[in-house]
C-alpha positions as CSV (number, residue, x, y, z in Angstrom):
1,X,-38.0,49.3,-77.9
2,X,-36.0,46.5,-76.0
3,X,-39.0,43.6,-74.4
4,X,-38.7,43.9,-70.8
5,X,-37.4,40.2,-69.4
6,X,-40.1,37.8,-67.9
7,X,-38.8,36.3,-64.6
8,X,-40.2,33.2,-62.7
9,X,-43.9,32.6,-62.4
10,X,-44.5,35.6,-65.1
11,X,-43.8,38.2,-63.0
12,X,-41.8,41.2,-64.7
13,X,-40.7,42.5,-61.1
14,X,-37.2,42.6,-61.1
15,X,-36.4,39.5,-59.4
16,X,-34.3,40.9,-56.9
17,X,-33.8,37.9,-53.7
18,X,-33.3,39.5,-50.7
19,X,-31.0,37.1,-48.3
20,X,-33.6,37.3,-45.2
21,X,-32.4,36.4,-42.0
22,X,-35.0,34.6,-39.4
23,X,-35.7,37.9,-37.9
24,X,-36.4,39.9,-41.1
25,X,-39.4,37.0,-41.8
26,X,-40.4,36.8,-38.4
27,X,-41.0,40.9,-37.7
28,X,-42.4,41.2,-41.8
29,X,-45.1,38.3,-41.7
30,X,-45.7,38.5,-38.0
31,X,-44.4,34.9,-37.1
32,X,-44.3,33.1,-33.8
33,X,-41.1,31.3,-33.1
34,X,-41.7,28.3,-30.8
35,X,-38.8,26.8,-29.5
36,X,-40.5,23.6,-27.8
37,X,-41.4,20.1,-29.5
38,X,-44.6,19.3,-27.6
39,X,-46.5,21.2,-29.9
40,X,-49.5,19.2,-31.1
41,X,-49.0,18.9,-34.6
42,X,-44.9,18.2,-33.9
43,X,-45.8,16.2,-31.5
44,X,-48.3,14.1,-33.9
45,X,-45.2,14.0,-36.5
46,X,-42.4,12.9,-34.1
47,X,-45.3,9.9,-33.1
48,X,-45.5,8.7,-36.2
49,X,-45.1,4.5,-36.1
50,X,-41.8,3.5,-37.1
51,X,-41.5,1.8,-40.3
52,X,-40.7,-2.2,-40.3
53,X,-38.2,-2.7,-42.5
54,X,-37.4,-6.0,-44.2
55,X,-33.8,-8.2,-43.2
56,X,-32.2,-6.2,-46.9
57,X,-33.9,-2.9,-45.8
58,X,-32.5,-2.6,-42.3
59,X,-29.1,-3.8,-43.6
60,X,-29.3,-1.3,-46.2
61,X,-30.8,1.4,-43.6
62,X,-27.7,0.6,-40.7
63,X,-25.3,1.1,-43.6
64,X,-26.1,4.7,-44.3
65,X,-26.9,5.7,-41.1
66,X,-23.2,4.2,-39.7
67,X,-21.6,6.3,-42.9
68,X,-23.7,8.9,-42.0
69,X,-22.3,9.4,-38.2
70,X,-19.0,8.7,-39.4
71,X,-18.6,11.2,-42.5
72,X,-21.1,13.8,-42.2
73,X,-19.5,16.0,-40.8
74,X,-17.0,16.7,-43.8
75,X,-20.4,15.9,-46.5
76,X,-21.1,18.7,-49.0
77,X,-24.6,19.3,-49.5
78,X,-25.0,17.1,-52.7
79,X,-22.9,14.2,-50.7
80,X,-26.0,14.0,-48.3
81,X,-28.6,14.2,-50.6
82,X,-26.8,11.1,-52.6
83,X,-24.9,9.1,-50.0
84,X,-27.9,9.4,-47.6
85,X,-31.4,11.3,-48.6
86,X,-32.0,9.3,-51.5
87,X,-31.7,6.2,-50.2
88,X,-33.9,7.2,-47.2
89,X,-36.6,8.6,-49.5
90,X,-36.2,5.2,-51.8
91,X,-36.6,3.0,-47.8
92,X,-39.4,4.9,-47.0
93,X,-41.6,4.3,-49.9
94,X,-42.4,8.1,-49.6
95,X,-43.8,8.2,-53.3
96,X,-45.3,5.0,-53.7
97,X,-48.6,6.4,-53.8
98,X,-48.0,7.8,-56.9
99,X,-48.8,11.4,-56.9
100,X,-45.9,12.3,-55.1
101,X,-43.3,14.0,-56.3
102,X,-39.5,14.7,-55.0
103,X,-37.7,17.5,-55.7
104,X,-33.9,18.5,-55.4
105,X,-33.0,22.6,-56.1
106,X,-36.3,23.5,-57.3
107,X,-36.8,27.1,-57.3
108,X,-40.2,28.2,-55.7
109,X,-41.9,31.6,-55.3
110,X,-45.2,33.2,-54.5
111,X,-46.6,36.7,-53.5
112,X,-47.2,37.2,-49.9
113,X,-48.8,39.7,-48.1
114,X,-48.1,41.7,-51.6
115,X,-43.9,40.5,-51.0
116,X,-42.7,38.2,-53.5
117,X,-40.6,35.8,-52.2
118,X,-38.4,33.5,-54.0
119,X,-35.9,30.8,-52.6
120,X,-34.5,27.5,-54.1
121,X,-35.7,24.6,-51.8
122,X,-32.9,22.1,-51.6
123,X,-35.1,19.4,-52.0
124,X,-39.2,19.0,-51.5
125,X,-42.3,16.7,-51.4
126,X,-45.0,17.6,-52.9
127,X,-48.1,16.7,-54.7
128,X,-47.4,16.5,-58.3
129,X,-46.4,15.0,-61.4
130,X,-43.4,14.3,-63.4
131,X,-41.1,18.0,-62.8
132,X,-44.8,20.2,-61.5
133,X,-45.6,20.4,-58.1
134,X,-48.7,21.4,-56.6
135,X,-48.7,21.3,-52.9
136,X,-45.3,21.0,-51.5
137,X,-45.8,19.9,-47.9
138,X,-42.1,18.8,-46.9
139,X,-38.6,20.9,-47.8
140,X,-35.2,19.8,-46.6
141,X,-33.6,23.2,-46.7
142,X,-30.0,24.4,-46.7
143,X,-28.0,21.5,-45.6
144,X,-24.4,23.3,-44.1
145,X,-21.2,21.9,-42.7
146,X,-21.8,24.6,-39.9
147,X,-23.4,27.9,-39.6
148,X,-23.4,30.2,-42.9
149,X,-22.4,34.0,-42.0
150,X,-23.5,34.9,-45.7
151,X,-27.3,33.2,-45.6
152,X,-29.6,32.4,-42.8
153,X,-30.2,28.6,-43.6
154,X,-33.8,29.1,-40.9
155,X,-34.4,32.2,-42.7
156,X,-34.8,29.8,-46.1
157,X,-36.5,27.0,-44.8
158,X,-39.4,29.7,-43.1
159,X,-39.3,31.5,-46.7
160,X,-40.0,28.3,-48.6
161,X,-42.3,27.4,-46.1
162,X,-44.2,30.7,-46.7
163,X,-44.0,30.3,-50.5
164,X,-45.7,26.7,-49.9
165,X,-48.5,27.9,-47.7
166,X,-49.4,30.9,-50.3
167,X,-49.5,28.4,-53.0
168,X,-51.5,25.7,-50.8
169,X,-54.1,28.2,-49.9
170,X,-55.0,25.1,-47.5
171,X,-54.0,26.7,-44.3
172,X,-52.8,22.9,-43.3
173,X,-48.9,22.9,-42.0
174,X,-45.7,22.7,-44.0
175,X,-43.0,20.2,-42.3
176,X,-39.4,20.7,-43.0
177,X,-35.7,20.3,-41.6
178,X,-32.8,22.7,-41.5
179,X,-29.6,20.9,-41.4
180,X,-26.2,22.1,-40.0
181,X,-23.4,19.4,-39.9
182,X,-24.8,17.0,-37.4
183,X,-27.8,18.6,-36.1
184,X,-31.0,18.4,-37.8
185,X,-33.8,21.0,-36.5
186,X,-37.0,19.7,-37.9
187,X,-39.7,22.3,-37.6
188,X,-43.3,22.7,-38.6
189,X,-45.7,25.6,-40.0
């Protein structure tokens, strides 16, 4: 008798991703999409005190952001994350406190509302050590030149942010940004 295959997180489901679009997630988990950023917990984020950089830091900072606004818009995906994301993650000190934990294509899934979901974050922060996350609380999702007609780059970010808040079981919000050429949307669950 052939042994059946074991997929991600042990399940022997047939693994099966569905490419959700925004609406499919929004009319199955019974989501609210709220357009405007003077929400109070987006509003607390977007507050947030600037960093002060050092004389090498800003220099280093007005670099990538100048190489940023003049390339971008011809980047692939891993061009941002290494010409720009890294080095904004490594200015921000993000995992200096030691029990954080970056990730770049890690692929996360949970069971929700009995639908298992499964989606590869482009890169997340979460609590963690070394390659194992335990509370992701930040994805960076589906960085695109422009809009994808074959996968909903929204749909992805809302999935992982689902997958996050199943595996949480904190009920405290998930922050992320969806990323289309120039525009970043950030958005909060």
């Amino acid at each position: 008798m052939p042994r059946k295959k074991r997929y991600i997180d042990g399940d022997d489901e047939n693994p099966q991703h569905k490419n959700y679009k925004e609406a499919d997630l929004i009319l199955l988990f019974g989501l609210k999409r709220i357009v405007e950023y003077q929400t109070p917990l987006m509003k607390e984020w977007l507050d947030a005190e600037i960093p002060v950089f050092s004389a090498v830091e800003q220099y280093i900072f007005d670099k990538k952001h100048t190489e940023a606004q003049i390339n971008i818009i011809g980047w692939s995906e891993e061009d941002l994350k290494m010409k720009f994301i890294t080095h904004i993650i490594e200015l921000g000190n993000l995992t200096a406190g030691g029990d954080i934990v970056t990730f770049f294509d890690k692929t996360i899934s949970a069971k929700v509302e009995n639908t298992k979901l499964t989606v590869k974050s482009d890169f997340m922060m979460a609590k963690g050590l070394f390659d194992v996350f335990t509370t992701p609380f930040f994805h960076f999702q589906e960085y695109k030149p422009h809009k994808n007609p074959s996968g909903d780059s929204l749909a992805q970010l809302l999935e992982a942010f689902l997958i996050a808040q199943a595996k949480n079981k904190n009920n405290k919000p998930i922050y992320g940004v969806e990323v289309i050429g120039k525009q970043w949307t950030f958005v909060q669950g």
